[in-house]
matplotlib code that plots the C-alpha trace (Angstrom):
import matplotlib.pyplot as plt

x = [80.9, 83.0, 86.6, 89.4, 91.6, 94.3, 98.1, 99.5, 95.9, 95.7, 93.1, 90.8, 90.8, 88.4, 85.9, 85.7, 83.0, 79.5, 79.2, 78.2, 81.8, 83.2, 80.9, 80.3, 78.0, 78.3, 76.1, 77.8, 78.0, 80.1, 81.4, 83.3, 84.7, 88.7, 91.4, 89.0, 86.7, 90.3, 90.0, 86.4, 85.9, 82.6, 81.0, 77.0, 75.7, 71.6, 69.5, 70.2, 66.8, 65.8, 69.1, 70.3, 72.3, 75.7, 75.6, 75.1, 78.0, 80.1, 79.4, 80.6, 83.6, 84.4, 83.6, 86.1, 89.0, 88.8, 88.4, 90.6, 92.0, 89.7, 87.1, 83.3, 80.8, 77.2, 74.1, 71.2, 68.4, 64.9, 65.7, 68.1, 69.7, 69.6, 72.8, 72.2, 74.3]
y = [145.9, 144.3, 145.6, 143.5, 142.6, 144.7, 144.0, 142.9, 142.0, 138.3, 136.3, 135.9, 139.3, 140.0, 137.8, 138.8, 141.1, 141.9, 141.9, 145.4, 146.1, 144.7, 145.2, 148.6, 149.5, 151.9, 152.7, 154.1, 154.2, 150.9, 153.1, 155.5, 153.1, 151.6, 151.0, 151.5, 148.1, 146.1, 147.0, 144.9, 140.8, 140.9, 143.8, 143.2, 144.5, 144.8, 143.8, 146.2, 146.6, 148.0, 148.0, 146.3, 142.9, 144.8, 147.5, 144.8, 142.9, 146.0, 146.2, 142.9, 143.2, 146.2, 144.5, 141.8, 144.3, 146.1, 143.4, 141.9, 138.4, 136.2, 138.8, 137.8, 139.0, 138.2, 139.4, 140.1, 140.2, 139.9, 137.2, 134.7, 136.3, 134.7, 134.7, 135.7, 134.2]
z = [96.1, 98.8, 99.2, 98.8, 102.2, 102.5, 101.7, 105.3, 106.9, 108.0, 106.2, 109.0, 110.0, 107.5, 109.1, 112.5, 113.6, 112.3, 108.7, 108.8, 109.5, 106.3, 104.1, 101.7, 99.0, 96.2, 93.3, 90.1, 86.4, 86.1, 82.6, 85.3, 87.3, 86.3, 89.0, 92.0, 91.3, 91.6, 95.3, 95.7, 96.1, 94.9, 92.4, 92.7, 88.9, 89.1, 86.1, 83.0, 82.2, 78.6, 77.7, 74.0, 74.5, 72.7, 75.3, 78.4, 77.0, 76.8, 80.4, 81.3, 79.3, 81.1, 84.7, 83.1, 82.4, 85.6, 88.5, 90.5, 89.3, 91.6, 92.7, 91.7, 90.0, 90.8, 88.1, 88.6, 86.0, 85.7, 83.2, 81.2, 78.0, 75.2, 72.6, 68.8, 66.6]

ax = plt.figure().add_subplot(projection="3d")
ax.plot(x, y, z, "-o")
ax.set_aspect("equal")
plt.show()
Protein backbone atom coordinates (compact mmCIF):
# COMPACT_ATOMS: atom_id res chain seq x y z
CA UNK A 1 0.00 0.00 0.00
CA UNK A 2 1.23 3.43 -1.15
CA UNK A 3 0.33 6.40 1.11
CA UNK A 4 -1.65 9.10 -0.11
CA UNK A 5 0.23 12.79 -0.63
CA UNK A 6 -0.24 14.80 2.11
CA UNK A 7 -2.69 17.80 2.60
CA UNK A 8 -0.24 20.93 1.65
CA UNK A 9 2.48 18.76 -0.31
CA UNK A 10 2.88 19.93 -3.95
CA UNK A 11 2.01 17.22 -6.52
CA UNK A 12 5.35 16.60 -7.78
CA UNK A 13 6.97 16.34 -4.55
CA UNK A 14 5.83 13.03 -4.32
CA UNK A 15 7.89 12.06 -7.27
CA UNK A 16 11.21 13.18 -6.60
CA UNK A 17 13.75 10.90 -5.29
CA UNK A 18 14.18 7.14 -5.37
CA UNK A 19 11.19 5.24 -5.18
CA UNK A 20 12.36 3.64 -2.13
CA UNK A 21 11.54 6.88 -0.46
CA UNK A 22 7.86 6.96 -1.24
CA UNK A 23 7.01 3.85 -1.23
CA UNK A 24 5.76 1.53 2.06
CA UNK A 25 4.54 -1.88 2.39
CA UNK A 26 2.37 -3.41 4.98
CA UNK A 27 0.90 -6.87 5.30
CA UNK A 28 -2.39 -7.19 7.38
CA UNK A 29 -5.81 -8.74 7.77
CA UNK A 30 -7.57 -6.35 5.26
CA UNK A 31 -10.81 -7.35 7.98
CA UNK A 32 -8.73 -4.99 10.59
CA UNK A 33 -8.03 -2.28 8.52
CA UNK A 34 -10.89 1.01 8.26
CA UNK A 35 -9.75 4.72 8.30
CA UNK A 36 -6.02 3.93 7.91
CA UNK A 37 -6.25 2.35 4.06
CA UNK A 38 -7.92 5.98 3.11
CA UNK A 39 -4.36 7.27 3.66
CA UNK A 40 -2.84 4.81 0.60
CA UNK A 41 -3.02 5.43 -3.50
CA UNK A 42 -2.71 1.97 -4.26
CA UNK A 43 -3.68 -1.11 -1.69
CA UNK A 44 -1.78 -4.30 -3.45
CA UNK A 45 -4.36 -7.45 -2.26
CA UNK A 46 -2.45 -10.95 -3.20
CA UNK A 47 -4.40 -13.92 -4.54
CA UNK A 48 -7.00 -15.33 -1.76
CA UNK A 49 -6.18 -18.63 -2.30
CA UNK A 50 -8.66 -21.46 -0.99
CA UNK A 51 -10.86 -19.03 0.02
CA UNK A 52 -14.95 -19.32 -1.01
CA UNK A 53 -16.06 -16.66 -3.79
CA UNK A 54 -18.66 -14.92 -0.92
CA UNK A 55 -15.89 -14.44 1.47
CA UNK A 56 -13.39 -12.83 -1.49
CA UNK A 57 -16.23 -10.58 -2.39
CA UNK A 58 -16.67 -9.57 1.20
CA UNK A 59 -13.20 -8.49 0.93
CA UNK A 60 -13.47 -6.38 -1.92
CA UNK A 61 -16.52 -4.75 -0.67
CA UNK A 62 -14.69 -3.87 2.28
CA UNK A 63 -11.48 -2.58 0.19
CA UNK A 64 -14.48 -0.61 -1.62
CA UNK A 65 -15.87 1.04 1.65
CA UNK A 66 -12.65 1.99 3.11
CA UNK A 67 -10.30 3.54 0.18
CA UNK A 68 -9.76 6.68 -0.71
CA UNK A 69 -12.16 8.09 -3.59
CA UNK A 70 -9.49 7.63 -6.50
CA UNK A 71 -6.94 5.34 -4.89
CA UNK A 72 -6.42 1.88 -6.81
CA UNK A 73 -6.66 -1.31 -6.22
CA UNK A 74 -4.55 -3.97 -8.02
CA UNK A 75 -5.45 -8.07 -7.60
CA UNK A 76 -3.61 -10.51 -7.78
CA UNK A 77 -4.73 -14.11 -8.30
CA UNK A 78 -3.55 -17.28 -9.50
CA UNK A 79 -6.61 -17.06 -11.71
CA UNK A 80 -9.87 -15.44 -13.33
CA UNK A 81 -13.07 -15.79 -11.11
CA UNK A 82 -15.78 -16.82 -12.44
CA UNK A 83 -19.45 -15.27 -11.32
CA UNK A 84 -22.36 -17.76 -10.29
CA UNK A 85 -25.50 -16.61 -10.99
Amino acid sequence: MRRRQRAGQEAGARRRGPARARTSFRTADVADLTEELAEYDVVILAALVGVAAEDKERVVAHLGRHMAAGAALVVRSARVPVPHR
